[in-house]
C-alpha positions, 0 to 999 in steps of 0.5 A: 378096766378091761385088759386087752389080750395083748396086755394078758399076753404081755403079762405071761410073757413077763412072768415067764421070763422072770421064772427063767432067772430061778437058780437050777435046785442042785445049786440052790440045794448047796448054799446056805446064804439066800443068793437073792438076798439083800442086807439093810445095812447096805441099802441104809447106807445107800438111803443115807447117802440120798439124804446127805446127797440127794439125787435130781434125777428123773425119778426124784424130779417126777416125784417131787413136782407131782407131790402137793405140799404135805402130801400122802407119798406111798413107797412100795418096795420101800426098803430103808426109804432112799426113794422116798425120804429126800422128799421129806419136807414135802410129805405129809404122811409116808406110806411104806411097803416093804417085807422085810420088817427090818428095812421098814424098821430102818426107815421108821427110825430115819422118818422120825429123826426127819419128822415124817409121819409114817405107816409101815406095811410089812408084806407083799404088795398087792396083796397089803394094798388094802391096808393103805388109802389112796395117795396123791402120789406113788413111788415103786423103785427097783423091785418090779424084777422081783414081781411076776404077776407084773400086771396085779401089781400096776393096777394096785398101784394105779388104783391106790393113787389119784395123782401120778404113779412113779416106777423106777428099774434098771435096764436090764435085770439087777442080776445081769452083771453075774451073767459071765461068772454063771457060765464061767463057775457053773457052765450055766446061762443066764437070761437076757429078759425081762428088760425095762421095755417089757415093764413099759409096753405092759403099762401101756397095754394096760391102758396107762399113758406111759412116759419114759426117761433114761439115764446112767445110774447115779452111783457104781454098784460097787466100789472096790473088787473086794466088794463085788467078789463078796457079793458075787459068791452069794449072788453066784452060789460060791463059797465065801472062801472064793472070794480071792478066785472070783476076784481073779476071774473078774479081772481075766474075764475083763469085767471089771470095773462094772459099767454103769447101769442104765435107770429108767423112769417110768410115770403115769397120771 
């Protein structure tokens, strides 16, 4: 496929955004916790709730009618499968993705109690994408803010599917919601870009007929203070031993509770 220099323009500019949320080297030098982390107890809490409760949302909706029965579903960014494994009486064979051997090993375990064969991938897509055959259907959730060559990624996914390839991302970058304490604890800005509109006019430009939807996210990012003060002290570089400050700078800066993220789909054939 030819890319357009709108589409090369379009991918610099997504790259150069996403760089711009990199955490300044004297802060970073003084935390011990990764701040970008995630824990694959939490995320296999959140697969097990889908399972318990799934979702019909757009995303599982576009997935589930584009899915022929017993089909090859391909899950980049997997995690423990909560995108992936609600589809499990449907799917034939589950592809999974992820770079972290302990989210894989979560949803191996969670596959086998559903009965779901399944080929777990530990790496970074592209770069595994020739360890997996063509799908009849992709699901990419909320990991293109951790992508910056956006542009290689999609067409790997698109080339790795005959059917329809499913993105789904917030809104706005995961980490948004920090913005306030950034400038309150460390006098530091935090970007606005890249959003979910980026991610689509890429897509397009790259020649795929994207369709787009919206919605509220289904779940709170947080359901008490205590949890988001926790989480705020790593994703904000702070001491764990803030967590009672952070607690109260959350409540006088009014941010809490945290509205609800806004999710986009993003699909193409």
């Amino acid at each position: 496929m030819l890319v357009s220099m709108d589409a090369e323009q379009l991918a610099a500019r997504w790259r150069e955004r996403l760089e711009s949320w990199a955490i300044p080297d004297e802060i970073m030098a003084k935390v011990s916790a990764n701040p970008w982390g995630h824990s694959p107890e939490r995320f296999g809490t959140r697969t097990d709730r889908a399972l318990a409760e799934p979702d019909d949302g757009p995303t599982m909706s576009r997935l589930s009618e584009a899915l022929p029965d017993k089909g090859t579903l391909l899950d980049v960014g997997s995690g423990p499968g909560a995108s992936s494994l609600p589809l499990h009486e449907r799917i034939g064979h589950l592809y999974a993705v992820d770079t972290s051997a302990s989210m894989l090993e979560g949803l191996t375990a969670r596959a086998e109690k559903l009965g779901v064969p399944v080929t777990a991938v530990e790496g970074r897509w592209p770069d595994v994408a020739g360890q997996v055959p063509v799908v009849d259907v992709t699901i990419a959730a909320h990991v293109v803010y951790n992508v910056p060559d956006l542009a290689g990624f999609l067409r790997a996914l698109d080339e790795r599917t005959q059917g329809r390839v499913v993105l789904e991302l917030t809104h706005r970058h995961p980490m948004s919601w920090t913005t306030p304490l950034w400038q309150h604890f460390h006098g530091v800005s935090r970007p606005v870009r890249p959003i979910a509109e980026d991610c689509v006019a890429l897509a397009a430009a790259l020649g795929y007929a994207v369709q787009v939807e919206e919605r509220e996210a289904p779940l709170e990012r947080f359901t008490s203070l205590e949890d988001l003060a926790d989480s705020a002290c790593r994703r904000v570089c702070l001491d764990p031993s803030m967590a009672e400050e952070v607690a109260a700078t959350v409540m006088e800066l009014g941010m809490w509770p945290l509205p609800r993220d806004r999710w986009v789909t993003i699909w193409w054939e």
